[in-house]
VOTORDREN-402464 format. One line per 2 residues: number of its first residue (from 0); their letters; for each residue x, y, z of C-alpha. Coordinates in pm, 1 decimal, decimal comma. Each point is the difference from the previous one (the first is absolute). Layout:
N
NUM = a = X Y Z | ... .
END
This chain:
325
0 = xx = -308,4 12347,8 -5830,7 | -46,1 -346,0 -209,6 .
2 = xx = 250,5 120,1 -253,4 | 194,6 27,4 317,5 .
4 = xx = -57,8 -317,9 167,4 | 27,2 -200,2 -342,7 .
6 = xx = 372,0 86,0 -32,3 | 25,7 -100,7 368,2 .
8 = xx = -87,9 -294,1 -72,9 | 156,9 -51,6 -289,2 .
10 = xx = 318,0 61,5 153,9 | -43,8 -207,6 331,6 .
12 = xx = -49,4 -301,9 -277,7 | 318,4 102,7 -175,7 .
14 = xx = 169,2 -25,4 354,8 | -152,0 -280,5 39,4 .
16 = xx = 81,8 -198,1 -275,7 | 352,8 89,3 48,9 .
18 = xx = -21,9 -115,6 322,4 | -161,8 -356,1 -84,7 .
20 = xx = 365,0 -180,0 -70,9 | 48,6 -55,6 370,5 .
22 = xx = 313,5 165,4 21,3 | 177,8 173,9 297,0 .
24 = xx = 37,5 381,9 -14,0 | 289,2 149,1 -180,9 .
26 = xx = 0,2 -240,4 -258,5 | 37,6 117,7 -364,2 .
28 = xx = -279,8 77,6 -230,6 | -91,5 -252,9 -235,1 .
30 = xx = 125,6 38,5 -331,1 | -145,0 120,7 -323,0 .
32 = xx = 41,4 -373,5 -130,1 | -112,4 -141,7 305,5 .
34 = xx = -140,8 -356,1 -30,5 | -315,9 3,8 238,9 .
36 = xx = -58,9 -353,2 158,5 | -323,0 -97,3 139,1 .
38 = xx = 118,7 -315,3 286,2 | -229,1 -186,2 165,2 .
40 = xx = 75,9 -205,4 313,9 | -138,3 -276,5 156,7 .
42 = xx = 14,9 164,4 372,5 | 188,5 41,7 268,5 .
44 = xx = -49,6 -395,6 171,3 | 439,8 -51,5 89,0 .
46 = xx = 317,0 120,6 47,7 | 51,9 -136,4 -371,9 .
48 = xx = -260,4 180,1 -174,2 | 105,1 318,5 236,7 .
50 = xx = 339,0 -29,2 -91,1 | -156,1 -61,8 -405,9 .
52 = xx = -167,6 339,2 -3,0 | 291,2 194,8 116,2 .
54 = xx = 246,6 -127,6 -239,1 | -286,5 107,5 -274,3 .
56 = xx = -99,4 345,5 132,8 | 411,2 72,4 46,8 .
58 = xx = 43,0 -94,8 -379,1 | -297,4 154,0 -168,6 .
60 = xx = 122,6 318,7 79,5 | 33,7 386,3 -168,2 .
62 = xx = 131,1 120,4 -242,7 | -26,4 -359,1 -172,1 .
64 = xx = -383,6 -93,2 114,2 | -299,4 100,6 151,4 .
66 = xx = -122,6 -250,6 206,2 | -400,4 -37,2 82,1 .
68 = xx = 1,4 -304,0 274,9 | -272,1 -197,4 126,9 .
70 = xx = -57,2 -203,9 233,4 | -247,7 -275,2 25,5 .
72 = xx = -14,2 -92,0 315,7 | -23,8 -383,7 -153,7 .
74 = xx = -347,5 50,7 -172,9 | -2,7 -97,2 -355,5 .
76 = xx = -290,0 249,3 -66,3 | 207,4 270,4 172,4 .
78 = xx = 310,7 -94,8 -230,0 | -238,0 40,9 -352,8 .
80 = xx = -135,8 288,9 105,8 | 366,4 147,2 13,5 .
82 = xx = 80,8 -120,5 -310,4 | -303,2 127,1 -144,7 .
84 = xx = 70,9 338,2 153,2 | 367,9 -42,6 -143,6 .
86 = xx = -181,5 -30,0 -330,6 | -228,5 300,0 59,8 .
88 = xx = 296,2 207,6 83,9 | 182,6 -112,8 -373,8 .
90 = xx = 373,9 -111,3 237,7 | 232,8 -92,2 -218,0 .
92 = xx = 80,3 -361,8 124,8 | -214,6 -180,0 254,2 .
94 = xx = 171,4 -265,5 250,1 | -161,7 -197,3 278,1 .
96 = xx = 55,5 -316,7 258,3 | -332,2 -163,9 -85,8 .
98 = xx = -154,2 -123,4 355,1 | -127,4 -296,1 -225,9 .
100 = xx = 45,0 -213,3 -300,9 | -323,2 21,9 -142,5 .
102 = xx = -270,0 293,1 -107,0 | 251,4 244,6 -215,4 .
104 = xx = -90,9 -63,1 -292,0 | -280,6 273,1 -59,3 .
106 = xx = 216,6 254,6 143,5 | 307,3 -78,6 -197,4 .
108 = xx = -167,1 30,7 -331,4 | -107,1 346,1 112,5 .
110 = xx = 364,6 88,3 32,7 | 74,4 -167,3 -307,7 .
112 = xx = -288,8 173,7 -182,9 | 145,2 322,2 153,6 .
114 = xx = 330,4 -44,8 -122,8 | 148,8 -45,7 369,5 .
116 = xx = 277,8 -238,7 19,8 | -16,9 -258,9 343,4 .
118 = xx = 276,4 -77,8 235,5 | -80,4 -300,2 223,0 .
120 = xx = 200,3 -6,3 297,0 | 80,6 -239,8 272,3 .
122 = xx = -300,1 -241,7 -121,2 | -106,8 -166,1 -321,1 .
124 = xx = -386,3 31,2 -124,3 | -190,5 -289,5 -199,3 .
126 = xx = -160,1 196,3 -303,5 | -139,6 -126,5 -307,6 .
128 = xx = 285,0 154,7 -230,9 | 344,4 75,3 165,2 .
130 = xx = 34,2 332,3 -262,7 | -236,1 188,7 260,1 .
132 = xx = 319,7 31,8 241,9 | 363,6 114,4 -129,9 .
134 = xx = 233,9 -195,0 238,1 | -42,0 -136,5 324,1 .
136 = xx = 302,0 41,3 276,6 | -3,0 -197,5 323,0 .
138 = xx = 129,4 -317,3 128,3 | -53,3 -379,9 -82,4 .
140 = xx = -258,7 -78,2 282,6 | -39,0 -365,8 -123,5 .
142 = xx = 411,9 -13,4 38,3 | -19,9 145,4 385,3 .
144 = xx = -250,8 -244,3 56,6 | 219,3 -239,8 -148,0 .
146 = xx = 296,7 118,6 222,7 | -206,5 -28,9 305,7 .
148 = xx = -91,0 -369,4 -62,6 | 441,4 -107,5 -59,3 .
150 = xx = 47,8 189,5 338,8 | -234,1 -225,7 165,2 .
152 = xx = 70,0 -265,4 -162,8 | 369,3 69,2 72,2 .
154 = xx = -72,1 76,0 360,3 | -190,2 -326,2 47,8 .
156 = xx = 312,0 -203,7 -98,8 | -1,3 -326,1 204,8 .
158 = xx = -394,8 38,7 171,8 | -230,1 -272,0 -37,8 .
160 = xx = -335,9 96,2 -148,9 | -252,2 101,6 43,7 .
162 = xx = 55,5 370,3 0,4 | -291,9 207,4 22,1 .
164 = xx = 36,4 368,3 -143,7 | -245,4 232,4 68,4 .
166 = xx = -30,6 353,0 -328,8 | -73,6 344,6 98,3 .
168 = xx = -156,1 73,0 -364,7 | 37,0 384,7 -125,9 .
170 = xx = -316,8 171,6 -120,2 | -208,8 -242,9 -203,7 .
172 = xx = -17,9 9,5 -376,7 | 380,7 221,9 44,8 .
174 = xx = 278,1 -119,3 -271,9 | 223,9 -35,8 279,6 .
176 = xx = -240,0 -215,6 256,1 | -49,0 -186,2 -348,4 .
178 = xx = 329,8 -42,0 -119,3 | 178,4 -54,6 348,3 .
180 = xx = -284,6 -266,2 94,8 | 59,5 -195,5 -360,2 .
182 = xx = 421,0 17,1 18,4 | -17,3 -109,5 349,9 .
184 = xx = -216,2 -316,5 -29,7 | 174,2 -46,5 -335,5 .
186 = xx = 302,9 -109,2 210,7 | -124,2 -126,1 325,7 .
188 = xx = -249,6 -275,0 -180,0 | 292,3 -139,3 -122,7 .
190 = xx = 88,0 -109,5 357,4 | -271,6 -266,2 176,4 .
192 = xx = 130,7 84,1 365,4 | -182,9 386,9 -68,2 .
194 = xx = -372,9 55,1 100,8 | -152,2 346,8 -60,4 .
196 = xx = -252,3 -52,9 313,8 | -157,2 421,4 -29,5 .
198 = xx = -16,8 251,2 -247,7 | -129,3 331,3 15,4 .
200 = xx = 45,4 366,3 -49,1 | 98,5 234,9 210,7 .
202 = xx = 19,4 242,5 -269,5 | 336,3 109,3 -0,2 .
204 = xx = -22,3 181,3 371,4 | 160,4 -6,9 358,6 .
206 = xx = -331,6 16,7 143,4 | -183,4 -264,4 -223,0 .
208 = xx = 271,0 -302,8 -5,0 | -20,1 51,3 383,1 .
210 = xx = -363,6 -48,8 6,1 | 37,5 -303,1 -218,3 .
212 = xx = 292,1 -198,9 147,2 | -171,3 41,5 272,8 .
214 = xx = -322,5 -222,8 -124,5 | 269,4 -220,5 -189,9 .
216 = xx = 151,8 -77,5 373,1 | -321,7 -31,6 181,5 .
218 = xx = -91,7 -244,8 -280,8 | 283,2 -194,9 17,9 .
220 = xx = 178,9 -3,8 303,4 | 354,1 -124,8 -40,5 .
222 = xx = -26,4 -121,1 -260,8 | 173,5 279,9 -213,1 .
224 = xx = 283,6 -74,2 -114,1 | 101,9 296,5 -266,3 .
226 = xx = -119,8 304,0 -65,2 | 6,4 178,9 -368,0 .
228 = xx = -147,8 332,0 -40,7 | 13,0 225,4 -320,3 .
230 = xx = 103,9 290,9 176,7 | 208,6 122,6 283,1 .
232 = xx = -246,6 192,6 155,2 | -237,5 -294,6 40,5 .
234 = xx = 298,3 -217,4 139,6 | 57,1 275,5 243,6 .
236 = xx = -350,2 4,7 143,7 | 2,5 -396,0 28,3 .
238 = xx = 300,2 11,1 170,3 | -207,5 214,9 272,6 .
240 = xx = -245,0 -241,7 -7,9 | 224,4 -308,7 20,4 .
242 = xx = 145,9 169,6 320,8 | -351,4 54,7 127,4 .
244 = xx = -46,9 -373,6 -6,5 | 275,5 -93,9 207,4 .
246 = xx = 218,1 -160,5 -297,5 | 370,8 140,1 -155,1 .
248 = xx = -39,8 146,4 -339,9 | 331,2 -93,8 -199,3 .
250 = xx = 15,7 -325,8 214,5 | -289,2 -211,6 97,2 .
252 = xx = -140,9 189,7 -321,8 | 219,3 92,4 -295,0 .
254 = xx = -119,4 273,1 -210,2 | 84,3 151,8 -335,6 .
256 = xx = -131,7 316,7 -134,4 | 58,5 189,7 -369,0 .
258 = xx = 104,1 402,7 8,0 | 328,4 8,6 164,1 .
260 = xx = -134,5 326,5 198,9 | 201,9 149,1 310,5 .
262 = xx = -266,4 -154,4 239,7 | 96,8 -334,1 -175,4 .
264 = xx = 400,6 -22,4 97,4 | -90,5 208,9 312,2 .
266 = xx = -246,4 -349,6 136,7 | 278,9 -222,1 -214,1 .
268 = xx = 302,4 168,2 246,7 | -250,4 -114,9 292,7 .
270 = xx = -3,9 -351,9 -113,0 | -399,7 19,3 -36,4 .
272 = xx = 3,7 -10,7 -413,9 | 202,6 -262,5 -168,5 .
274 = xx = 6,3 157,8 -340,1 | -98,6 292,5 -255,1 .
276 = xx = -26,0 -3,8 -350,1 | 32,5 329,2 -165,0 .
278 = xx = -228,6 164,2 -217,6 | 219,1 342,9 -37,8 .
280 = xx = -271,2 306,4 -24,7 | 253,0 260,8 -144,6 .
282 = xx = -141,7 45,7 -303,1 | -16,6 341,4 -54,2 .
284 = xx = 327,0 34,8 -164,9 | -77,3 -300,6 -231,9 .
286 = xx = -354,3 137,1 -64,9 | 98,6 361,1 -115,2 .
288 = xx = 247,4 -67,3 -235,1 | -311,8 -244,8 -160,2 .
290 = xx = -230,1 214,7 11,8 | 274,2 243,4 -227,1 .
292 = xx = 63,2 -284,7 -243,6 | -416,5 -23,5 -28,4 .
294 = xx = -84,8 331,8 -42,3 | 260,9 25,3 -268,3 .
296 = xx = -175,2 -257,2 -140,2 | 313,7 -211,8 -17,7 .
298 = xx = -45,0 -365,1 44,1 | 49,7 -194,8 335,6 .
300 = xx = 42,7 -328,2 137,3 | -409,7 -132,8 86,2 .
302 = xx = 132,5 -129,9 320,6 | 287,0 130,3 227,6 .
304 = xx = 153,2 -144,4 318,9 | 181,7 107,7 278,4 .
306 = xx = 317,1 -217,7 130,8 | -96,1 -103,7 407,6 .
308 = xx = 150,0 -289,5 235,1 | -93,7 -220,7 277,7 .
310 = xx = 78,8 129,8 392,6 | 88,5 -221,8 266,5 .
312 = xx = -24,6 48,1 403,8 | 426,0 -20,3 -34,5 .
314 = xx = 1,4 280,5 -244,0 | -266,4 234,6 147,4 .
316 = xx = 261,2 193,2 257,4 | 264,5 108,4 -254,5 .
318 = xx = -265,8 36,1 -269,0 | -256,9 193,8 221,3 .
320 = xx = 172,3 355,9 -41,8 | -11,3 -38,1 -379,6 .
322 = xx = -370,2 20,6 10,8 | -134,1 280,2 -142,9 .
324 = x = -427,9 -95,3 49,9 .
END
């Protein structure tokens, strides 16, 4: 009877394991050759980072990769203990979208001391030696911060100052709260008429930049003049709020937002967001054919962008349908 139950079980974790790429049913077998991927992602807090996993899961696919995912539910101690499990497991090629900046650099070594090449995706980390990490893809967050700041600075053309601007922050310690925060005062403090009156996070979600605009508005009264928030999903719950307050979001307060997510152009085509700067989270495509060129152990660029634009009230209707997050 053990003997019996020990190949049971054996063979439930060989069905298992096979299982573990997230894949639909029907799809092929992976490969002899395989190249098993260990990803770790931040969570599930937007449409963007939604959208982000799918494009991953639909590239790291059979007969090319095996694909263990995790997701960290944006904990940092969550995210390490994946990777160390990654490690455990002896993947080929680990990649992750670190939740924060700081804290990796323990972990990495492990990987490096284990012969495991690192992916970063999405977001940068600050380590003590950059040869922990292969390459990093994502986008320039300091440049859509940057971007923001000439849109309101463009839309201001002609107003008297002072204009008081009130930031929905993303998560604190994130490269992109970091890096959007920086680029975007970069520009605006070059123009006296701009006041940053609040700043907080509302940690990249709908529900949280609600909760926040909220105090900003109760704290300041009318006297908000622009809105910038570092995602779309935050912009889309202060919109809510701004409504719940009696004032026109898009009018008596103009708001910009970074993602360029359907929910974006959707509140853009009803007039209550101004503007979207897009941080594209298709990646997937990008991020396979790296991970290939890594595991060869070919070289690759250390840092690799994606091309993305800035969207407009006047171009959401005909652009809308185009949207594929």
């Amino acid at each position: 009877m053990r003997k019996i139950l020990g190949m049971a079980a054996l063979l439930c974790a060989a069905v298992l394991a096979g299982c573990s790429g997230g894949g639909e049913g029907g799809q092929a077998a992976a490969g002899e050759d395989a190249i098993t991927v260990g990803f770790s992602q931040v969570g599930a807090e937007s449409e963007w980072r939604t959208a982000n996993t799918r494009s991953v899961k639909e590239a790291l696919v059979a007969p090319d990769f095996t694909l263990r995912f995790s997701d960290a539910q944006q904990k940092q101690e969550n995210q390490i203990k994946a990777l160390r499990s990654f490690i455990a497991q002896g993947v080929d090629v680990i990649a992750f979208s670190p939740v924060v900046e700081t804290g990796w650099d323990t972990v990495l070594r492990e990987a490096k001391a284990a012969n495991i090449p690192v992916v970063l995706t999405d977001r940068a980390v600050n380590v003590s030696d950059d040869a922990l990490y292969a390459t990093l893809i994502g986008s320039d967050f300091v440049e859509e911060g940057r971007r923001a700041a000439r849109w309101v600075i463009e839309d201001s053309q002609g107003k008297d100052g002072p204009i008081r601007i009130v930031e929905l922050q993303g998560t604190v310690g994130s490269a992109p709260a970091n890096d959007r925060m920086r680029g975007f005062k970069e520009v605006i403090d070059g123009d006296s008429r701009f006041e940053i009156v609040r700043s907080q996070s509302g940690d990249f979600t709908r529900a949280r930049g609600k909760e926040v605009m909220e105090a900003f508005l109760k704290a300041e009264g009318d006297g908000i003049d622009v809105l910038f928030a570092h995602n779309d999903d935050m912009a889309i719950g202060a919109i809510q709020a701004i409504e719940e307050a009696g004032r026109k979001p898009g009018t008596d307060i103009r708001i910009v937002s970074i993602d360029g997510v359907r929910g974006a152009f959707e509140a853009m085509k009803a007039g209550k967001l101004n503007a979207t700067v897009e941080c594209n989270p298709l990646l997937g495509p990008q991020l396979a054919d790296l991970i290939r060129e890594v595991h060869a152990g070919r070289e690759v660029p250390k840092r690799v962008m994606v091309e993305e634009g800035v969207f407009t009230q006047d171009q959401a209707d005909a652009e809308l349908p185009n949207r594929k997050y």
